[in-house]
N, CA, C and O atoms as a DFTB+ gen file, in Angstrom:
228 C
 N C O
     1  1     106.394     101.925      97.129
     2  2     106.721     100.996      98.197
     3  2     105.701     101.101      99.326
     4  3     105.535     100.212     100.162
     5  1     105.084     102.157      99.293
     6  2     104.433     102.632     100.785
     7  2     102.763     101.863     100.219
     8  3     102.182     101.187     101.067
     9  1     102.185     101.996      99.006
    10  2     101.157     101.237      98.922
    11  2     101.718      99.827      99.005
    12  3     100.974      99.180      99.740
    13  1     102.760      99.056      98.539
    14  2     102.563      97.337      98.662
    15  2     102.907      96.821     100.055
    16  3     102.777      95.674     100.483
    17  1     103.669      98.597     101.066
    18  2     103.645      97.755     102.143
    19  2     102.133      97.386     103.156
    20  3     101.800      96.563     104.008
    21  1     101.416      98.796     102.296
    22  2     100.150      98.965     103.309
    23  2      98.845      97.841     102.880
    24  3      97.869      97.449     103.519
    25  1      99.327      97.555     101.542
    26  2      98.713      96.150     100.869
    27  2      99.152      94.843     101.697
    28  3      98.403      93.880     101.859
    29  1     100.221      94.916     102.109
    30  2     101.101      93.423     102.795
    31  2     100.703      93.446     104.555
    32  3     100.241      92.517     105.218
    33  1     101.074      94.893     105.024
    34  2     100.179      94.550     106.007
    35  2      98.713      94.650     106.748
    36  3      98.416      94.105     107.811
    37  1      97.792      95.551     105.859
    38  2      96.695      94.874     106.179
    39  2      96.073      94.272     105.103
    40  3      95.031      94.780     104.690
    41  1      96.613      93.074     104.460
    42  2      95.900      92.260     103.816
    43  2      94.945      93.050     103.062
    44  3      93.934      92.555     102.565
    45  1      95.253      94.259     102.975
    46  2      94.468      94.914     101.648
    47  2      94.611      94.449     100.063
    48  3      95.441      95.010      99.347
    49  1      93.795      93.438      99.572
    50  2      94.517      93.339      98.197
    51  2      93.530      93.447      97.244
    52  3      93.476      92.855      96.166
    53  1      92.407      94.591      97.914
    54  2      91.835      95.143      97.157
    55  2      92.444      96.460      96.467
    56  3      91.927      97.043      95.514
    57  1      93.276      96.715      96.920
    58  2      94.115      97.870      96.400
    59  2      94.998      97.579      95.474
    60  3      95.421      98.588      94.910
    61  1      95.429      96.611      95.109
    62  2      96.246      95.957      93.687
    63  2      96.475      97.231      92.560
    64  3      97.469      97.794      92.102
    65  1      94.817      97.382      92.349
    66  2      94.703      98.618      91.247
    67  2      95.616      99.766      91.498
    68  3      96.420     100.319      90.748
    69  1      95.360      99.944      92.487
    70  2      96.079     101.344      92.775
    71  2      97.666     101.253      92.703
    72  3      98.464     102.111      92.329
    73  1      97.932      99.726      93.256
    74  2      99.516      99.734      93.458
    75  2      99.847      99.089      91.562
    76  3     101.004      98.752      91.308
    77  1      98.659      98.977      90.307
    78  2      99.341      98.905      89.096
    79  2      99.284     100.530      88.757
    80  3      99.944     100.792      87.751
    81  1      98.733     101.519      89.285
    82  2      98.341     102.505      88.565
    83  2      99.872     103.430      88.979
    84  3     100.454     104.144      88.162
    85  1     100.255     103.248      90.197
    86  2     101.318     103.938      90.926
    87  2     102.600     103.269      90.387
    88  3     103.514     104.087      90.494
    89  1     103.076     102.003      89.802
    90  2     103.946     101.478      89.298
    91  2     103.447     101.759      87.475
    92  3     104.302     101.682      86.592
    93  1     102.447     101.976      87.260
    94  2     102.488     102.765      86.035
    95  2     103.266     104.025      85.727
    96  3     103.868     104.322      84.695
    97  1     103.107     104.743      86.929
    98  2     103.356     106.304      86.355
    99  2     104.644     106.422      86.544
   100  3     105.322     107.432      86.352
   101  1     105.005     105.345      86.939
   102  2     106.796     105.231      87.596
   103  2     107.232     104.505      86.431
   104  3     108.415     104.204      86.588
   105  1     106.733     104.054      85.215
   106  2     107.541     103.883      84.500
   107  2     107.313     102.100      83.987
   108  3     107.818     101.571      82.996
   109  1     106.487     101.516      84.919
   110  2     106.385     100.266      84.657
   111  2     105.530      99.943      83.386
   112  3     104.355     100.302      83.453
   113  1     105.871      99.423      82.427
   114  2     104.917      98.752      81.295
   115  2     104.970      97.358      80.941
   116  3     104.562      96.959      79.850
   117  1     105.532      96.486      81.956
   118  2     105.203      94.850      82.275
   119  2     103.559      94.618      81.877
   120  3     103.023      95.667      82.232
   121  1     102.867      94.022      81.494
   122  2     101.865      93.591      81.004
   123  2     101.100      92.470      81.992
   124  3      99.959      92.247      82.396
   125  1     102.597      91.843      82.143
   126  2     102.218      90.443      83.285
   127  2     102.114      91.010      84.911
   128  3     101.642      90.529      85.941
   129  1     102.774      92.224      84.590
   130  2     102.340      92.593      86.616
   131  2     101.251      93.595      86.300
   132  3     100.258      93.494      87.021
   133  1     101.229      94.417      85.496
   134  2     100.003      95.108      85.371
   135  2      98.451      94.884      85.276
   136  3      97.476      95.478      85.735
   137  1      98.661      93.624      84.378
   138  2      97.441      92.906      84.273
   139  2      96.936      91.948      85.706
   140  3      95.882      92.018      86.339
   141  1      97.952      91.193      85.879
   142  2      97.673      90.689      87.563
   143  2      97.260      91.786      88.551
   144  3      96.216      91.588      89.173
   145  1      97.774      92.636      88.723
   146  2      97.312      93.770      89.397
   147  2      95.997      94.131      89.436
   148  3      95.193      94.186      90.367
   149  1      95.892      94.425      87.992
   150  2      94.404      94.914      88.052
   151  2      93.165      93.511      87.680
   152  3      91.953      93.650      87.514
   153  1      93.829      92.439      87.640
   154  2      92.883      91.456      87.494
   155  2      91.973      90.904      88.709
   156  3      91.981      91.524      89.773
   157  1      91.247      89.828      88.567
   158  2      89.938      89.829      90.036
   159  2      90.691      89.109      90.875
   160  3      90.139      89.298      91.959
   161  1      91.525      88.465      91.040
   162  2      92.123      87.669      91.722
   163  2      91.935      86.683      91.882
   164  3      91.222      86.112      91.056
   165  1      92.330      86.120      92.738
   166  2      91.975      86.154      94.624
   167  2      93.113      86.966      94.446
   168  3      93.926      86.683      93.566
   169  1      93.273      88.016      95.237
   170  2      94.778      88.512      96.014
   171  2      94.699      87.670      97.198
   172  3      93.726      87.365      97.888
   173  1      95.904      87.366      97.283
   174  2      96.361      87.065      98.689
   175  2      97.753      87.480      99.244
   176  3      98.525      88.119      98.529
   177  1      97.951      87.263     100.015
   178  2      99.350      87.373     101.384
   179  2     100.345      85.946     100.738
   180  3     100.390      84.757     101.054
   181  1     101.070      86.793      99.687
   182  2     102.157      85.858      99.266
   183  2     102.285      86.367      97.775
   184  3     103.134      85.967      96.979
   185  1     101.095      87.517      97.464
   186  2     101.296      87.704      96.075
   187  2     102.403      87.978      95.569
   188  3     102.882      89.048      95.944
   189  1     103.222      87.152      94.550
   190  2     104.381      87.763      93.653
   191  2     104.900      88.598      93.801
   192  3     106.019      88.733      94.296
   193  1     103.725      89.848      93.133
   194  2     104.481      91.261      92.983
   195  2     104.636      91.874      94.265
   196  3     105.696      92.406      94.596
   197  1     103.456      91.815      95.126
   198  2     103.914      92.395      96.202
   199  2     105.122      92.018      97.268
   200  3     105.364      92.651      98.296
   201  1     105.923      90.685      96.731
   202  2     106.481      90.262      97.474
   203  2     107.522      90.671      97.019
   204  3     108.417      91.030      97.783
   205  1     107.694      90.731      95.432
   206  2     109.249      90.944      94.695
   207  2     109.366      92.479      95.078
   208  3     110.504      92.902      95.284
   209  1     108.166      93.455      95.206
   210  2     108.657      94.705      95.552
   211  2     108.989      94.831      97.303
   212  3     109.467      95.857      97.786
   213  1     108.736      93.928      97.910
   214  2     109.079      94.016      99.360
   215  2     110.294      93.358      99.502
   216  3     111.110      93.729     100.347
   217  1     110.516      92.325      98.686
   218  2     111.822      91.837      99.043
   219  2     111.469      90.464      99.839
   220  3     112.430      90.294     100.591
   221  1     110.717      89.609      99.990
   222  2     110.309      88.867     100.587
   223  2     110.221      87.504      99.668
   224  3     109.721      87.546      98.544
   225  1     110.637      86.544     100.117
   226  2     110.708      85.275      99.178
   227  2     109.744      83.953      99.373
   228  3     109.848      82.994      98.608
């Protein structure tokens, strides 16, 4: 939680990787958030995952 919040608020979404690698070791094996994660993007401020793990709609 503490990387997608620090991804959400400073518009870090160069860190994606890190927040698939940390939802890896926790157990995640989704394909479709893992791969978005670590894919080129664009990230932006509204991304999906970071939003479904913040709670934000």
């Amino acid at each position: 939680m503490a990387i997608a919040r620090g991804i959400y608020a400073d518009r870090a979404f160069d860190r994606t990787p890190v927040l698939a690698d940390a939802l890896q070791d926790a157990g995640c094996d989704d394909d479709d958030i893992l791969s978005h994660l670590c894919g080129t993007g664009p990230h932006v401020k509204g991304c999906w995952i970071v939003d479904l793990l913040l709670g934000k709609q």
